[in-house]
Backbone bond lengths (Angstrom), bond angles and torsions (degrees), N, CA, C in turn:
res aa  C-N    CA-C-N  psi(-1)  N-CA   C-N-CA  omega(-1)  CA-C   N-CA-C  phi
1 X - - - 1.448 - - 1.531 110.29 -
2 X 1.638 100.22 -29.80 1.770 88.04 -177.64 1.843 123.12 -75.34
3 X 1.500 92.74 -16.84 1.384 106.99 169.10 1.349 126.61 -54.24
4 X 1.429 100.64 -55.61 1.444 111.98 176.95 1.613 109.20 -53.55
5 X 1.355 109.75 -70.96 1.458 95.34 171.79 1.204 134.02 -60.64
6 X 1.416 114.77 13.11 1.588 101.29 168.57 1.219 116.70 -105.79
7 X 1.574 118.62 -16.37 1.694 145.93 154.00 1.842 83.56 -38.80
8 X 1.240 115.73 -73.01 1.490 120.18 -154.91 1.252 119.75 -40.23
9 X 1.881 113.31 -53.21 1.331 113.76 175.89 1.987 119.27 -59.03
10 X 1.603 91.19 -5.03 1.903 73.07 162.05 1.100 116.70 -124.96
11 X 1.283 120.23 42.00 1.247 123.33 172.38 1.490 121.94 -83.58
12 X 0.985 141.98 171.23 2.014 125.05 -173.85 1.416 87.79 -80.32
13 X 1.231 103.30 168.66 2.086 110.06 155.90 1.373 105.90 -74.76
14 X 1.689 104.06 139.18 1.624 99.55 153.24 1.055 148.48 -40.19
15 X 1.242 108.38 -17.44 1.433 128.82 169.30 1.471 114.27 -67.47
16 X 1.881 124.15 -36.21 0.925 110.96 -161.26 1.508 96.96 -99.40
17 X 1.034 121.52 5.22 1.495 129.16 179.83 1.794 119.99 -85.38
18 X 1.529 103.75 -39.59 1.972 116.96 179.66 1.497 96.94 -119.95
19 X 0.957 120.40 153.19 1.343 129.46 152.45 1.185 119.61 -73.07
20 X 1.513 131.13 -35.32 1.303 127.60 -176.37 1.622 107.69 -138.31
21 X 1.358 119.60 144.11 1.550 123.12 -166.73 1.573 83.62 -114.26
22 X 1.410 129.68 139.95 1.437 160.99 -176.34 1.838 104.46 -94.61
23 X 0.963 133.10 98.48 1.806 93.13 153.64 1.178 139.87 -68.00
24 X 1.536 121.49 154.74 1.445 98.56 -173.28 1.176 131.46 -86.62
25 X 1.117 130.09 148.53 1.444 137.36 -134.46 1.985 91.89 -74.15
26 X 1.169 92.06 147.06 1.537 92.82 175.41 1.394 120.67 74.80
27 X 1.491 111.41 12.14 1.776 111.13 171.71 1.215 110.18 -114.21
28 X 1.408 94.03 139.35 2.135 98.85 -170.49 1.344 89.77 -138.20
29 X 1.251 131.12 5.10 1.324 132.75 -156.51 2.140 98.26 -109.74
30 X 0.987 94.05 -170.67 1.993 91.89 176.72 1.384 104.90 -154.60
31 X 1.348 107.37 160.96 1.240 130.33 -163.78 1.715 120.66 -58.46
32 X 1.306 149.42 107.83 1.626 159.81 -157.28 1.243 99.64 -73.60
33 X 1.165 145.10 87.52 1.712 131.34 160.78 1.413 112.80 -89.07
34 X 1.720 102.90 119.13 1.669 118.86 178.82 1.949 105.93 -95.37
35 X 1.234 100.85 105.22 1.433 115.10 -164.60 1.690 95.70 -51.37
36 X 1.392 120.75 -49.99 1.768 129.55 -161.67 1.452 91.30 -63.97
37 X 1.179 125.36 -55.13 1.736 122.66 173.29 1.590 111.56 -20.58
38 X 1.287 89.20 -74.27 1.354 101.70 -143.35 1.536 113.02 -49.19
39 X 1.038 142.59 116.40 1.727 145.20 131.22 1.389 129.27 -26.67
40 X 1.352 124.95 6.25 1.881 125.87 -162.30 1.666 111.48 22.21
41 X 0.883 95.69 30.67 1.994 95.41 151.46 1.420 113.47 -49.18
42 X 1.242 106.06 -41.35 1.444 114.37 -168.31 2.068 129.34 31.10
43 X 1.600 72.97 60.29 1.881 102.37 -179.45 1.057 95.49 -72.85
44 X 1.519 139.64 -39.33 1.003 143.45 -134.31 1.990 113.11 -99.32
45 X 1.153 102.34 -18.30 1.904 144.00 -176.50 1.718 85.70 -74.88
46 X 1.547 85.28 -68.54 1.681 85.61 -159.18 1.293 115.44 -99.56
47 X 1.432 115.46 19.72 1.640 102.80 146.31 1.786 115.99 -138.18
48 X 1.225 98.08 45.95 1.896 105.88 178.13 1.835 79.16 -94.41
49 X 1.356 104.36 147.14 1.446 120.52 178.91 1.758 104.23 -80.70
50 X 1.171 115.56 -44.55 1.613 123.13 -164.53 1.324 112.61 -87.90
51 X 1.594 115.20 1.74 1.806 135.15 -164.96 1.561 85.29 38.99
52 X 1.155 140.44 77.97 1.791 138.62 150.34 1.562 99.05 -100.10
53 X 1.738 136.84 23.61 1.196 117.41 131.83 1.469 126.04 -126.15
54 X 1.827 108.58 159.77 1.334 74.21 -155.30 1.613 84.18 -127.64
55 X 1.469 150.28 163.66 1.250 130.24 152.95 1.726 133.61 -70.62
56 X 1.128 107.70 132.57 1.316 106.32 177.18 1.281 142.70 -77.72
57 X 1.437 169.81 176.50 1.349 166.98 -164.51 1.501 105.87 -57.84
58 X 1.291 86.95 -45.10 1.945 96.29 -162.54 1.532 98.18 -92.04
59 X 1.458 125.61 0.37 1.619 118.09 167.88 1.540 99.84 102.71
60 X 1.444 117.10 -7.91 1.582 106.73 176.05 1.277 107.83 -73.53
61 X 1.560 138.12 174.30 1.289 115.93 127.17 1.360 137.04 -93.62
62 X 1.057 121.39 -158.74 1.928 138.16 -178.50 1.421 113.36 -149.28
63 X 1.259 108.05 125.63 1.759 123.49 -170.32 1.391 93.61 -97.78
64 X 1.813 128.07 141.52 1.234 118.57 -175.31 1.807 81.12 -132.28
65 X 1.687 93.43 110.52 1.191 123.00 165.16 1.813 120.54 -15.27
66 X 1.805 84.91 -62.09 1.691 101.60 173.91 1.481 131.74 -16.26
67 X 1.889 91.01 -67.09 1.302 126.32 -155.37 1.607 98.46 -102.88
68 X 1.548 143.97 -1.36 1.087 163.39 -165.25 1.640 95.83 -74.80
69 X 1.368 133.44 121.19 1.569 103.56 154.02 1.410 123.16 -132.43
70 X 2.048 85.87 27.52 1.631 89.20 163.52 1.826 132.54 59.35
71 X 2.024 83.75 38.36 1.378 114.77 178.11 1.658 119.14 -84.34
72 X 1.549 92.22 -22.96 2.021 108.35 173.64 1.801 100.48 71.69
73 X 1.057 116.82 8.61 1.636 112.50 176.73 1.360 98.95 -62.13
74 X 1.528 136.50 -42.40 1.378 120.84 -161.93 1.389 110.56 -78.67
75 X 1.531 109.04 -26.93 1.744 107.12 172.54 1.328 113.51 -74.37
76 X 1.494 129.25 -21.77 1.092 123.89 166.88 1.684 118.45 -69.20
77 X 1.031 121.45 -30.05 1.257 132.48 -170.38 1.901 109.72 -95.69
78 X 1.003 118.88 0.54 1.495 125.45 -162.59 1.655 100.48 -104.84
79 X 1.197 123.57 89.38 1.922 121.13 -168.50 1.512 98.06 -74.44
80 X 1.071 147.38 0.63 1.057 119.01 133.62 1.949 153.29 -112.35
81 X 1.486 82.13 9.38 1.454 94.68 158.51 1.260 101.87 91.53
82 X 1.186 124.55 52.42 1.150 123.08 -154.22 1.937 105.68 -125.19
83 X 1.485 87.11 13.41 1.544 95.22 -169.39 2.081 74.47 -152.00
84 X 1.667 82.13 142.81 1.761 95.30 172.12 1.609 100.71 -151.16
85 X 1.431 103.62 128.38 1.422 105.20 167.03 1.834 127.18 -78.80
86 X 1.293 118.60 103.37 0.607 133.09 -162.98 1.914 106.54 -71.47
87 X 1.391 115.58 118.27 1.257 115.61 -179.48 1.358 128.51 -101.50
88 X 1.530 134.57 77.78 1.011 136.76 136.11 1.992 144.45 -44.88
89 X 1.485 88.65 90.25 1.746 77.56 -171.40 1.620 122.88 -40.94
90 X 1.153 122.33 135.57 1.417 117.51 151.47 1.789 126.27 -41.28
91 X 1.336 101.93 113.99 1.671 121.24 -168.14 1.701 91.79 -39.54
92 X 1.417 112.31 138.40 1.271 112.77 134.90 1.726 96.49 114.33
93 X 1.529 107.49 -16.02 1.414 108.72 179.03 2.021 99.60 -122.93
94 X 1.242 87.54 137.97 1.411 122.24 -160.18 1.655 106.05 -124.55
């Protein structure tokens, strides 16, 4: 696992890879961060497209809802799972 994330930090940003990040259709819900998970790789910093995470004092980070648009790149990118997109359908569709 430590491999993988160390592959990660040279990977380009997502950003420099699409021009535009989509959310995925049907998420109204936001991203789960499990503090004991996490490793501070912080893959997840440097490849969210909108920077909506940010690290905190104590080395965790903080997802700012705002700036979130619920693209799931950082849970994809996080080797230990330490971030889960949480899926709540949008009300009203069935």
């Amino acid at each position: 696992m430590f491999i993988k994330a160390l592959k990660g930090l040279f990977k380009p940003k997502q950003t420099e890879k699409t021009f535009f990040v989509e959310p995925r259709k049907g998420m109204e819900g936001s991203v789960h961060y499990d503090e004991k998970k996490c490793e501070k790789g912080y893959l997840c910093v440097k490849n969210c497209p909108t920077n909506a995470i940010r690290v905190r004092k104590d080395g965790f980070i903080e997802i700012d809802s705002e700036k979130c648009i619920r693209c799931a790149i950082c849970t994809e990118n996080c080797p230990t799972k330490a971030l889960v997109m949480e899926k709540n359908p949008i009300k009203g569709n069935k």
